[in-house]
C-alpha positions in Angstrom: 45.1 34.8 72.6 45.6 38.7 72.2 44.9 40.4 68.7 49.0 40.8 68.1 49.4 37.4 69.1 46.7 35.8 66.9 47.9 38.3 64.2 52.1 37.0 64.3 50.7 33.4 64.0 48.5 33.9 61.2 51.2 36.0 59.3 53.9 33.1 60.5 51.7 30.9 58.5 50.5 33.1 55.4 52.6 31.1 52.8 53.3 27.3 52.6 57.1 28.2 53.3 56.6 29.8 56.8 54.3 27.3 58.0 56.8 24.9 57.0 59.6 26.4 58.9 56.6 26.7 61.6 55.7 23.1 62.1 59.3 21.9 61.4 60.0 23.2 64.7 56.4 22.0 66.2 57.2 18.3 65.3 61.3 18.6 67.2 61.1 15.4 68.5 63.3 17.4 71.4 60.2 19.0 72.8 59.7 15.3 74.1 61.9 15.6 76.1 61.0 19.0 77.7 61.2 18.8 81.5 58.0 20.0 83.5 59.9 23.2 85.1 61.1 23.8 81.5 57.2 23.6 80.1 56.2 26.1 82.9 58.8 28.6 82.1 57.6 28.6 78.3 54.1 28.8 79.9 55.1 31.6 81.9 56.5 33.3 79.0 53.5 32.9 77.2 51.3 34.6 80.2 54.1 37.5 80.2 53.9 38.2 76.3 49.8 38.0 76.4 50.1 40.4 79.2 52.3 42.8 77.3 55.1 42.3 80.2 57.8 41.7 77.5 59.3 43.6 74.7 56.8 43.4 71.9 57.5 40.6 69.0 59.3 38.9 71.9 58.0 35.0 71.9 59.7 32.0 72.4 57.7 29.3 73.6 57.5 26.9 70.9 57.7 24.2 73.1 54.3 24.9 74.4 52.9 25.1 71.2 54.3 21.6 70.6 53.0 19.8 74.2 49.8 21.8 75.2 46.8 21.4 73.1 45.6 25.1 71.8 42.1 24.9 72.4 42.3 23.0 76.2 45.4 24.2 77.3 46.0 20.6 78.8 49.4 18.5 78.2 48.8 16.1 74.5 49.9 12.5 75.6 53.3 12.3 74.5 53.0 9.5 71.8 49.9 11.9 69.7 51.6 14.7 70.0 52.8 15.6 66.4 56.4 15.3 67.7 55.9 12.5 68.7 54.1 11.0 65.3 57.5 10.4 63.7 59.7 8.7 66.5 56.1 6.4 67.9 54.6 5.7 64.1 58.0 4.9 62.5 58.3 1.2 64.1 54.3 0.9 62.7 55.5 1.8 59.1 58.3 -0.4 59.0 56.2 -3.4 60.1 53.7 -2.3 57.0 56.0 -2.4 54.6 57.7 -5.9 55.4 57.5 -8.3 52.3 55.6 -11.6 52.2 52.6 -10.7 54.8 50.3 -13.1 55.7 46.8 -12.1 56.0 46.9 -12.3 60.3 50.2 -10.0 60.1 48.2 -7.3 57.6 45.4 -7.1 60.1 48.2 -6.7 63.4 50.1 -4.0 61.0 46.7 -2.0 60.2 45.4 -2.1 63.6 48.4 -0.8 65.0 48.6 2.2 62.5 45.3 3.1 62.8 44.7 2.9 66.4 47.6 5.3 66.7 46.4 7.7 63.9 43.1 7.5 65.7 44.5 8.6 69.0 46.6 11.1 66.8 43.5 12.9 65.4 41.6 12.6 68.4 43.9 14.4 70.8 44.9 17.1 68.3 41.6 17.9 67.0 39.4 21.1 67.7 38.4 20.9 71.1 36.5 23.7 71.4 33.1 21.5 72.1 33.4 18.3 74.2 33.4 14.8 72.3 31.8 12.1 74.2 33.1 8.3 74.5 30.7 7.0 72.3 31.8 9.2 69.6 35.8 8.1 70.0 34.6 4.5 70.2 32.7 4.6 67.2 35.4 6.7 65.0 38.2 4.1 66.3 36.1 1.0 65.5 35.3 2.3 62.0 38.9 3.4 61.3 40.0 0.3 62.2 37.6 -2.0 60.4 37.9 -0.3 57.2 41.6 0.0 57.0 42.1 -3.8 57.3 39.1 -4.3 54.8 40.5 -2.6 52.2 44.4 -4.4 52.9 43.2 -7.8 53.9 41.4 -7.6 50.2 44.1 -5.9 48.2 46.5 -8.7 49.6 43.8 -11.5 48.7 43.3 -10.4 44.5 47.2 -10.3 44.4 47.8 -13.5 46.1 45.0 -14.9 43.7 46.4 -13.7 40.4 48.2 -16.4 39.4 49.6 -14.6 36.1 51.8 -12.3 37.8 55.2 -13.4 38.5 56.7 -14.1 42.3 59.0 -10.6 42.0 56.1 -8.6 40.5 53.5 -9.6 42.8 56.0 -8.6 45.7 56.5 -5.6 44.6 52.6 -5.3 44.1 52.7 -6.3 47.7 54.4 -3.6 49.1 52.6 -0.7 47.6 49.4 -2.1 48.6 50.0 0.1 52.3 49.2 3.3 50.4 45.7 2.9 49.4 45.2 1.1 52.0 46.3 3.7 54.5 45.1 6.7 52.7 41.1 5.5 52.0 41.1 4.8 56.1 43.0 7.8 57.0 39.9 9.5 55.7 37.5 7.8 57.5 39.3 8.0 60.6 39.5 11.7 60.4 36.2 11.8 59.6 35.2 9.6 61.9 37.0 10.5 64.8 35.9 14.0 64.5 32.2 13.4 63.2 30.8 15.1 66.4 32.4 18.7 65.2 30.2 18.1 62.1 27.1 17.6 64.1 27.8 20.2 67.2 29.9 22.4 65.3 33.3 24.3 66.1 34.2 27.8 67.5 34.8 30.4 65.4 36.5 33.4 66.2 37.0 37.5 65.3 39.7 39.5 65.1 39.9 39.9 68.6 39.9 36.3 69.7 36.4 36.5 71.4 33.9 33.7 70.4 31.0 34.6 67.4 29.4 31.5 67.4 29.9 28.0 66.4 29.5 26.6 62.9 29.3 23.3 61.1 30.4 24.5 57.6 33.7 25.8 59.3 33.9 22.0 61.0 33.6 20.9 57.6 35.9 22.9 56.2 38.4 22.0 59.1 37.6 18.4 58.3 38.0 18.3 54.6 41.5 20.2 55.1 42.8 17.7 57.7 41.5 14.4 55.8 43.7 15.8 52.7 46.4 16.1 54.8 46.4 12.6 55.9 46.1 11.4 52.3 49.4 13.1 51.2 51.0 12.3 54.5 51.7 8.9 53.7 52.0 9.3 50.1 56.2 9.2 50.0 56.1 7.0 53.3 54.3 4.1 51.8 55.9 4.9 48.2 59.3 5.7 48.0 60.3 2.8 50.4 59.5 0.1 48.8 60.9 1.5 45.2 63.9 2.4 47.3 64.5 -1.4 48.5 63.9 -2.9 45.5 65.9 -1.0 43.5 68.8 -1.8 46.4 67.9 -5.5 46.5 68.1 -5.5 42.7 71.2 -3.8 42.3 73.3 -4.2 45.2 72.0 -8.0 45.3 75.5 -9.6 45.6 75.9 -7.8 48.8 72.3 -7.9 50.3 72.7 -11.2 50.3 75.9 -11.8 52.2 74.4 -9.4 54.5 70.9 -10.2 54.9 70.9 -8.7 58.3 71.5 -5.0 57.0 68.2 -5.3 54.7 66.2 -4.6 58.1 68.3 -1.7 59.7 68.5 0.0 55.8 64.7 -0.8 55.8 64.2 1.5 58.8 66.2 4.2 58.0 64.6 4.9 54.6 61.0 4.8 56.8 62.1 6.8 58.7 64.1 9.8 56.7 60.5 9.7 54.3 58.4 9.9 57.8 60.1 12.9 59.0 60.5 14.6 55.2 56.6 14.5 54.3 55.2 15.0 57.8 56.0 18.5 57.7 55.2 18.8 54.5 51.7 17.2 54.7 50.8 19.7 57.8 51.9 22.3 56.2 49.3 22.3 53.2 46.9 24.2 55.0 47.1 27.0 58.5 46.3 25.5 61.9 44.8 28.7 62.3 42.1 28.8 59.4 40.1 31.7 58.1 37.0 31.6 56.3 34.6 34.4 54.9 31.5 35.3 57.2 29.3 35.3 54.2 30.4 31.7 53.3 28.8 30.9 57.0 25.4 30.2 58.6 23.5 32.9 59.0 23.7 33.6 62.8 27.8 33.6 62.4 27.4 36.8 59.9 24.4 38.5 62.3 26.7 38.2 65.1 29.4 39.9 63.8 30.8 43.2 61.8 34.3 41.0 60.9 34.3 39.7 57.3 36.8 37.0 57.8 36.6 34.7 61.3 38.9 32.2 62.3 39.0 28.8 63.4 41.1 25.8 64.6 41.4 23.4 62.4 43.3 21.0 64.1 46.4 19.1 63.0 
């Protein structure tokens, strides 16, 4: 990327607010649907503005943005691209937060969300070093494992406590997705992306060339990302259920000549919250990071006159 490119993006997402309006546009579930001659032109575009062939603060090729990852300018698979997080992960939700879940529904439920939050992280990570199989395998199994650990046994001490009423323990029932969730979202970010911790991540200076790599910036990237996955599902996993019950308690007479609608009513609130907070949660921090040189290893700061380099950090 040139210096006036690099330079628009990290002004674009300077405050909370413009990074907002940023990834709102990022996650258009239209840039699904962008043809291949329609990707090349905003490709295209791209080159020409890098190459100074357009009109300077000329750029419109969001869509590429949205489909190509940043760091290996290759196509994301459609379902883990962040676009594609809300219209793919929606279904998943929805089967989370059905009522009355037996244990062997729990475990299908977890293993669905987590396997596609795993491909999620893994396909928009920083790619700036190559992860090997054996890393992805081990991340995935972990996430995995510990996210229907944690359900399986918050669903077992509520079904066991006897004292608690049929409506309360229900309504127990459905919030027990959100810790859940967000204790294995963290280890599946961490997981997933445990070989930047150990081989480090590119860093870059005002120019866009290369300094060095570092493992403090990989943590750094890491940390930023897992607290974005905590708050992600923070209004998916809570706001649904206190929506439903407060309709099933107060609009009971008609819920229950139209048991059918609960379903349809169900999805619609996942997936208004989904698309609200996903935003939102990506948002919290810049795609493009920056972190003071002296806060880095040694080497980073010999190898360069900048005081501030930046980094991917991956969505």
């Amino acid at each position: 990327k040139t210096a006036m490119q690099r330079s628009c993006e990290l002004h674009f997402e300077g405050s909370f607010f413009g990074r907002l309006r940023h990834f709102v546009d990022i996650i258009d579930p239209s840039t699904l649907f962008v043809s291949e001659k329609r990707l090349k032109e905003c490709i295209k575009l791209l080159d020409d503005y890098k190459h100074g062939s357009l009109p300077p603060g000329v750029f419109h090729a969001l869509c590429t943005q949205a489909i190509i990852h940043p760091d290996t300018g290759e196509k994301i698979f459609m379902p883990f691209r962040m676009s594609g997080y809300v219209p793919f992960g929606t279904p998943i939700v929805i089967g989370l937060l059905l009522p009355n879940q037996t244990v062997v529904s729990t475990i299908i439920w977890q293993w669905l969300n987590q396997s596609h939050n795993a491909c999620v992280n893994y396909a928009n990570r920083n790619a700036t070093k190559p992860t090997p199989t054996s890393k992805f395998i081990q991340g995935y199994a972990g996430a995995v494992t510990s996210a229907v650990s944690i359900a399986v046994g918050l669903n077992v001490l509520i079904q066991k406590a006897n004292k608690l009423n049929p409506a309360t323990r229900m309504i127990i029932q459905r919030f027990v997705p959100f810790p859940a969730v967000a204790s294995a979202n963290i280890c599946n970010v961490g997981l997933m992306r445990h070989n930047e911790l150990s081989e480090g991540i590119d860093v870059l200076d005002n120019n866009g060339n290369v300094v060095g790599s570092s493992k403090i910036a990989a943590r750094h990237a890491i940390m930023e990302t897992a607290f974005t996955r905590v708050v992600l599902p923070m209004p998916i996993f809570v706001l649904p259920p206190i929506i439903m019950s407060y309709l099933e308690r107060f609009v009971l007479r008609f819920l229950q000549s139209n048991r059918r609608l609960l379903l349809p009513i169900h999805s619609v609130v996942c997936l208004v919250t989904f698309g609200l907070s996903l935003p939102v949660a990506i948002s919290l921090f810049p795609q493009m990071s920056q972190i003071e040189v002296s806060c880095l290893e040694p080497e980073i700061a010999m190898a360069t006159d900048c005081k501030v380099v930046t980094y991917n950090k991956g969505l």
